[in-house]
BARO-515308 format. One line per 10 residues: number of its first residue (from 1); their letters; for each residue y negated, z negated, x negated of N, C-alpha, C. Coordinates in Angstrom, 1 decimal, padded with zeros to 4 digits. Atoms other than C-alpha are relative to their C-alpha. Example, Ala and Ser with C-alpha at 12.3 -4.5 7.8 and 13.67 -1.06 7.14 Angstrom:
BARO-515308
1> AS> 001.2 000.0 -000.9 004.5 -007.8 -012.3 -001.2 000.0 -000.9  001.1 000.0 000.9 001.1 -007.1 -013.7 -001.1 -000.8 000.8;
END
This chain:
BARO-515308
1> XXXXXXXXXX> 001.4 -000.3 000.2 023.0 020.5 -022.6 -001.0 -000.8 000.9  000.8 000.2 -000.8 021.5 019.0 -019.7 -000.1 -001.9 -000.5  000.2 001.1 000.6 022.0 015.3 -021.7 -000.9 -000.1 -001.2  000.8 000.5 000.8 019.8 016.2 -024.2 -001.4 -000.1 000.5  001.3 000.3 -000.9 016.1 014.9 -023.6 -001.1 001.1 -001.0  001.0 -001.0 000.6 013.2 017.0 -024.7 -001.2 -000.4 -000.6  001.7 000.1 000.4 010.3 014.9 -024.8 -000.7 -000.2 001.0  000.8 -000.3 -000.8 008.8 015.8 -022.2 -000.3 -001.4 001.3  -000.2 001.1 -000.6 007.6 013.1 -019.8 000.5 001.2 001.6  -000.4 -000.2 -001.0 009.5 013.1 -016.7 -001.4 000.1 001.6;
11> XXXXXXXXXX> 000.7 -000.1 -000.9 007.8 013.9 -013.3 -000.1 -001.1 000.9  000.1 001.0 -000.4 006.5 011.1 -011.3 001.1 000.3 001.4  -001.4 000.1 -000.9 009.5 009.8 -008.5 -001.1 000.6 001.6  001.3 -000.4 -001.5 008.2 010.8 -004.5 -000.5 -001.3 000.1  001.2 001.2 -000.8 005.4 008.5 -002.7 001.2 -000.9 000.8  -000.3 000.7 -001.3 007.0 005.6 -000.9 -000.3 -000.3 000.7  001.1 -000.1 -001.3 004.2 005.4 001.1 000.9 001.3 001.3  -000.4 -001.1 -000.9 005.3 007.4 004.2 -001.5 000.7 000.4  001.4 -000.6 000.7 002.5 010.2 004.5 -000.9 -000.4 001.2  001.4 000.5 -000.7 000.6 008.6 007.4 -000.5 -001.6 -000.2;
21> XXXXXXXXXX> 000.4 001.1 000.3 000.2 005.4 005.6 -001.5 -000.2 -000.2  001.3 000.2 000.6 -003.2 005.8 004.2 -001.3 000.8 001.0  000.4 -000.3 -000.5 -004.6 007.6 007.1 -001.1 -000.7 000.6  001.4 000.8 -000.3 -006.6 004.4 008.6 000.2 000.1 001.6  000.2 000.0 -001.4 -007.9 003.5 011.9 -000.2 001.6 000.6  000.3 -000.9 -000.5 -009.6 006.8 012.9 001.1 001.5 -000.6  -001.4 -001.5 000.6 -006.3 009.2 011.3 001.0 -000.7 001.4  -000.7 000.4 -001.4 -004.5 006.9 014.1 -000.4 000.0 001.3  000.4 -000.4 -001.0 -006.8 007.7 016.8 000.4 001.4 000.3  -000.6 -000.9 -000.4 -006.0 011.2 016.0 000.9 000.4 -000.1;
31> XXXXXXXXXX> -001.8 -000.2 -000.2 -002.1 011.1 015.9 -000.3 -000.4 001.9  000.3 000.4 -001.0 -002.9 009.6 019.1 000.0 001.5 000.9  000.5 -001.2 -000.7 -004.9 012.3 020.6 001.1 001.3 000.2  -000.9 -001.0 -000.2 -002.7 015.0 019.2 001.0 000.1 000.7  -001.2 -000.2 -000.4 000.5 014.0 020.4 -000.1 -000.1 002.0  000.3 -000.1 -001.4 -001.3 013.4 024.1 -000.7 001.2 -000.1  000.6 -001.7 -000.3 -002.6 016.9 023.6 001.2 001.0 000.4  -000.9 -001.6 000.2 000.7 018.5 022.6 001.2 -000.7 001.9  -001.6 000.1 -001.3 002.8 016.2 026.1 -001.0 000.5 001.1  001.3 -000.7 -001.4 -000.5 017.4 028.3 000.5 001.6 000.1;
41> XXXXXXXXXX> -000.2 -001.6 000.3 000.2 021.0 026.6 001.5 000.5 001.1  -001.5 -000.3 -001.5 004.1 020.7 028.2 -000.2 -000.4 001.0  000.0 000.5 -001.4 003.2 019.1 031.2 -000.9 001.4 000.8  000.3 -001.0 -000.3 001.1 022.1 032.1 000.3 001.0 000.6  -000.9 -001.7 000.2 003.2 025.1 030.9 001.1 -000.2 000.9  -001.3 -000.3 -000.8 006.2 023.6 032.8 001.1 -000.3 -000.9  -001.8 000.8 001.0 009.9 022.1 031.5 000.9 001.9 000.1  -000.6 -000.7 -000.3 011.0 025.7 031.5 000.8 000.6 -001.5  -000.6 000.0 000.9 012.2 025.6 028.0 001.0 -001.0 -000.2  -000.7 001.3 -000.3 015.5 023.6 027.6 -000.2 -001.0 -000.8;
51> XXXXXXXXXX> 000.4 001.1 001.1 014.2 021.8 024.6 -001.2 -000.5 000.6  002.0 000.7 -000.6 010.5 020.7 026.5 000.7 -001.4 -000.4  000.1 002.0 -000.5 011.9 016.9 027.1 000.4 -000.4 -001.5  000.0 000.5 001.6 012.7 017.1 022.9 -001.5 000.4 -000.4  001.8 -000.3 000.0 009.2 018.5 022.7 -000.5 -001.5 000.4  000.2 000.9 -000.7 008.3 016.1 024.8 000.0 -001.5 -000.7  -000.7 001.2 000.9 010.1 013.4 022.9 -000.7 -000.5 -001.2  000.2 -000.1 002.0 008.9 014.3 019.2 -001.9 -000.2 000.5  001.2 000.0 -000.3 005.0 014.3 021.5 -000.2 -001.5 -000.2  000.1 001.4 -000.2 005.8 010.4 021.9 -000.1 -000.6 -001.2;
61> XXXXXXXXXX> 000.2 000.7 000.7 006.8 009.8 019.0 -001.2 000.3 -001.0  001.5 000.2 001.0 003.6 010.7 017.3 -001.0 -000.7 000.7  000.7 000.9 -000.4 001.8 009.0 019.8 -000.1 -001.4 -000.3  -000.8 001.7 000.8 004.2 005.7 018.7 -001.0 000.0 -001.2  000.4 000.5 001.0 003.0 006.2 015.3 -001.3 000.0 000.0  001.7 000.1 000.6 -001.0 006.9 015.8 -000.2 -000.9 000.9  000.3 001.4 -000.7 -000.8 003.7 018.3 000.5 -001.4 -001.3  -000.4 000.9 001.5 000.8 001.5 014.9 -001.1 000.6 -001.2  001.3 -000.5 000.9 -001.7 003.3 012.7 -001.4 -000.8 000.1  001.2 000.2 -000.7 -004.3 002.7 014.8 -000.2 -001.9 000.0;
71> XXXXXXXXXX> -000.4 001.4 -000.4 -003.4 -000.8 015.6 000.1 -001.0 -001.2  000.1 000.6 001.4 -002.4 -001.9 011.8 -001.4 000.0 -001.0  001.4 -000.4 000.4 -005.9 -000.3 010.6 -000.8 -001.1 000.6  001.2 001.0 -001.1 -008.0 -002.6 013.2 000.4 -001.0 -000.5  -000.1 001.4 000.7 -006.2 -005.6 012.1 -000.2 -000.6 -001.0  000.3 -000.2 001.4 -006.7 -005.0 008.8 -001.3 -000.1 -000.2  001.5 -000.1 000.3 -010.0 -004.5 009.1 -000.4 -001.7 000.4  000.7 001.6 -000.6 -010.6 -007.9 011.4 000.3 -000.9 -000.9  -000.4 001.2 000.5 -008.6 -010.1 009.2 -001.0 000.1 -001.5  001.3 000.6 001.1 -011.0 -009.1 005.9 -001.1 -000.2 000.4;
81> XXXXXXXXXX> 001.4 000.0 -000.6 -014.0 -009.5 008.2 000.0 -001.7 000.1  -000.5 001.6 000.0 -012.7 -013.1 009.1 000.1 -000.9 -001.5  000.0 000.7 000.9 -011.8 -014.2 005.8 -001.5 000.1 -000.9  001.0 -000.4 000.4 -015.0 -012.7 004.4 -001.2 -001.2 000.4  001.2 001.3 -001.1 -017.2 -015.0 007.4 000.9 -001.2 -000.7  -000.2 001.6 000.3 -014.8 -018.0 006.0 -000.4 -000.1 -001.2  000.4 000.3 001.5 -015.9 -017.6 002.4 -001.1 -000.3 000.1  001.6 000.5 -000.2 -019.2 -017.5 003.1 -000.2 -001.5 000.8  000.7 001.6 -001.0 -019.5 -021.1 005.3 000.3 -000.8 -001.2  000.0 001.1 000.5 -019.9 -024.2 003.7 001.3 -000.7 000.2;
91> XXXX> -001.1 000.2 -000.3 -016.5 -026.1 003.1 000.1 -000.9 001.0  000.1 000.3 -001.3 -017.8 -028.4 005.6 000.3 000.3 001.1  -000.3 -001.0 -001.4 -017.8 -026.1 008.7 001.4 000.4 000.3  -000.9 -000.5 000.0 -014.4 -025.2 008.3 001.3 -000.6 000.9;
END
């Protein structure tokens, strides 16, 4: 039963985008922020949970990713800003 088709259109497959792809410069400032909020937050309270330094760990790595966010965004931006100023000059100048 499960070989016959219905008709029906199938449901689109998942995003290959991973879901902080489209976040941008300022979505990577605040991965950033958060994850220096949440290793400030344990540094505070204390290592008195035996998982803190996985806490801890999982704080970095969101920091990792809103520092590549952040960082991919900015370049992105500079490099159409550059090609943008080369289109505009005279082919002379170049």
């Amino acid at each position: 039963m499960s070989d016959q088709h219905t008709g029906e259109p199938r449901p689109p497959a998942a995003d290959p985008a991973p879901w902080w792809a489209g976040t941008g410069p300022i979505g990577g400032v605040v991965l950033i922020l958060l994850g220096l909020g949440a290793a400030a937050a344990l540094f505070v309270t204390g290592h008195a949970a035996p998982d803190a330094y996985l806490n801890l760990y999982g704080a970095a790595k969101v920091v990792a990713v809103g520092l590549v966010v952040a960082g991919t965004g900015l370049l992105a931006g500079r490099r159409r800003t550059r090609e943008a100023c080369d289109a505009a000059r005279p082919d002379g100048e170049r």
